[in-house]
N, C-alpha and C positions, 0 to 999 in steps of 0.2 A: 458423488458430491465431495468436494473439496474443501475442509474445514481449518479456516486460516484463525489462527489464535493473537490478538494484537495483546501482547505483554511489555512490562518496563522490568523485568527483574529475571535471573536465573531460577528463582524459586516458582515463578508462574510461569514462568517457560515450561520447567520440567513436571510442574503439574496440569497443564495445558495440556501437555502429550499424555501422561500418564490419564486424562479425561478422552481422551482419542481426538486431539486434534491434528491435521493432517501437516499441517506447516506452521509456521511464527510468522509473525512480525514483530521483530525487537527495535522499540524507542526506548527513549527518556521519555520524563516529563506528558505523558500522556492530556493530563488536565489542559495542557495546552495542542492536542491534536497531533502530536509525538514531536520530539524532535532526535536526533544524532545518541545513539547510544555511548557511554561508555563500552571504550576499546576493550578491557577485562573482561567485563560481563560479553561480551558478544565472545571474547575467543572462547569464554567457557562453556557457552550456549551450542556454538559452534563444533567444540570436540565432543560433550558430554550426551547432546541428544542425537537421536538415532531419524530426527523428521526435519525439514530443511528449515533454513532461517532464514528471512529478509530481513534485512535490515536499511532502517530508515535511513536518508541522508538529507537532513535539514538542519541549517546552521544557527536557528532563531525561532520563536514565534512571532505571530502576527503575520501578514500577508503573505504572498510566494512570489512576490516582484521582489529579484536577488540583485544584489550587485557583483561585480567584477570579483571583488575580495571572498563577496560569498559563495560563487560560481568555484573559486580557488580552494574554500573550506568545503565545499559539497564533492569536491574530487577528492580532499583528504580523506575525508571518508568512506569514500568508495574505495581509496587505497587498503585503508584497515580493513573492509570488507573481505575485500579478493586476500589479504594475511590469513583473516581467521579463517577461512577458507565458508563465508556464508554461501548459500545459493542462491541472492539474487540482493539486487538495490531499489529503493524505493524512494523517488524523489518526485515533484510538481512545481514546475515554475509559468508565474504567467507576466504579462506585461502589464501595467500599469491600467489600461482599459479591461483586463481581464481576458485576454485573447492568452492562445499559449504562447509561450515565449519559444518560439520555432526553432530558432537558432540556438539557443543555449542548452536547450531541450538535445538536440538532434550531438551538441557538441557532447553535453553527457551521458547520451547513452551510447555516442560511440566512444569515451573514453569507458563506460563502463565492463565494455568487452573482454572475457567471454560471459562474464556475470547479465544474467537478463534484469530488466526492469519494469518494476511497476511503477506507473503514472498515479502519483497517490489523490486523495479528496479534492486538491486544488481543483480539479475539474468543475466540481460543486459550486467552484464560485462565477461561472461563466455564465452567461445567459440564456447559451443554449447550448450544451454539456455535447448534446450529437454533434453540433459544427468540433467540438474539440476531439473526438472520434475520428470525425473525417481524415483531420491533419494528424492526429499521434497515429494512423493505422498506417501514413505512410514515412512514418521515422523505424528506419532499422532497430531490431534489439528493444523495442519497445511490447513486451510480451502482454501487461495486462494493464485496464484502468480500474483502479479502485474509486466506487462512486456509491452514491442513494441516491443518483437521479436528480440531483439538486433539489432535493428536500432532505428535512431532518432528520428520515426514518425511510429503510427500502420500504416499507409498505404504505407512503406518500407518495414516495417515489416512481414507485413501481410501472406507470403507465412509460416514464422517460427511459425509466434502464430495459425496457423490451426495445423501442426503441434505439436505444444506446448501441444493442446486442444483436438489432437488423442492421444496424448504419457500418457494425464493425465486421460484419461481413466472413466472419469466422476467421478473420484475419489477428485479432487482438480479442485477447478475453476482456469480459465486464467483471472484475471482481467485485459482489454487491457486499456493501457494509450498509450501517444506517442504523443503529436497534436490532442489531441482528442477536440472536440469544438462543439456547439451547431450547427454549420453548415455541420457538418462532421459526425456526433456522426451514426446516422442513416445507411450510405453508410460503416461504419468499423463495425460497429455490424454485415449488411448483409455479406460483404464479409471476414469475420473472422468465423463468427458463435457462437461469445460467447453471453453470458447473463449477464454480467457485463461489463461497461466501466466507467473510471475515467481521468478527465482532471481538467486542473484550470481553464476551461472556458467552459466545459461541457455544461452548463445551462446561458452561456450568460458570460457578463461581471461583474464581481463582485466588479469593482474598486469602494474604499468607500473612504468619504472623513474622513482624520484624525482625 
C-alpha cells in the first residue's frame, strides 16, 4: 500500500515522511483543494526528502475550466517541477459541461514528459467519474486519477472507485482520497481494492507549529 501525504509546507512534508508516508503531494493554499506551490518550498522538499514529490499545477481556485493564459501558467509550473527535479505533476482540467478537457489534458501531459501525471479530484465533479476513466486511460503519461468516487468521503464513495478501478483496466491507477486518515487508511484500501491512497492526515497529524 502506497501512502501519499497531501502537505502545503516543508515542515509537514518532512514530517509526513518521518510518519511513514510513502510519497507528497506539495500545494499551496489547501483550504481551497491545493493550488501551485511556491518554487522554494518545492526545490527544498525536493532535494531534502529521501520519498518522491508531486507537485500540484493549478493556477487559481474555483473550477478546472482553464483558459489559454492558464494552460500557459500550468506549463510554468510543470517547468519548476522538472528544476526541482520532483517525481511527478498533478493537474485536472474539465470543460465547461464538466467532460474532461481532452485536448488540453492530452497537450499537458505530453508537455509534462518525462515527469508522470496525476489527474487530480476534478474528476469528482463529472457525473460519471467512470466515463472520465474511459478517456484519461487512453491519454499517454497519464499515470494515476486521484478521486472519492464523486462523493465527499472514499467510504461514500467506495461502490464508484471499484468501479473506477474495473473501467481503468490496470491501465491507470485510482489513487483513492476522500477522509482518508491513519485510522481509516487500512478499512478503504480493503474495501476499494486499490494500491494507492492519499489524505492530509494519511499518516497521522501533521499540524506544525509556525
Amino acid at each position: 500500500m502506497i501512502k501519499e501525504a497531501c502537505v502545503e509546507s516543508f515542515l509537514e512534508a518532512r514530517l509526513a515522511q518521518d510518519k511513514g508516508a510513502n510519497r507528497i503531494e506539495l500545494c499551496s493554499d489547501l483550504a481551497n483543494d491545493g493550488l501551485t506551490p511556491d518554487f522554494e518550498i518545492l526545490k527544498k522538499a525536493c532535494s531534502e526528502l529521501d520519498i518522491p514529490v508531486m507537485v500540484m499545477a493549478r493556477p487559481r481556485a474555483g473550477n478546472f475550466v482553464h483558459s489559454a493564459e492558464e494552460i500557459e501558467a500550468m506549463k510554468a509550473a510543470i517547468d519548476q517541477a522538472k528544476e526541482a527535479g520532483a517525481a511527478g505533476v498533478v493537474f485536472g482540467l474539465l470543460t465547461p459541461n464538466n467532460k474532461i478537457d481532452e485536448a488540453n489534458t492530452r497537450l499537458l501531459a505530453e508537455y509534462a514528459k518525462p515527469l508522470p501525471v496525476t489527474f487530480h479530484k476534478a474528476i469528482d465533479e463529472m457525473d460519471d467519474p467512470e466515463e472520465g476513466v474511459r478517456i484519461l486511460k487512453t491519454i499517454p503519461n497519464i499515470k494515476r486519477i486521484l478521486s472519492s468516487g464523486g462523493k465527499a468521503t472514499a467510504l461514500e464513495g467506495q461502490e464508484v472507485i471499484r468501479n473506477m478501478i474495473a473501467e481503468a483496466e490496470g491501465k491507470i491507477i485510482i489513487l483513492v482520497a476522500g477522509k482518508v486518515t491513519i485510522d481509516n487508511v487500512s478499512e478503504i484500501q480493503q474495501i476499494t481494492g486499490t494500491t494507492e491512497l492519499h489524505g492530509r492526515k494519511i499518516v497521522g497529524d501533521l499540524t506544525t507549529k509556525k
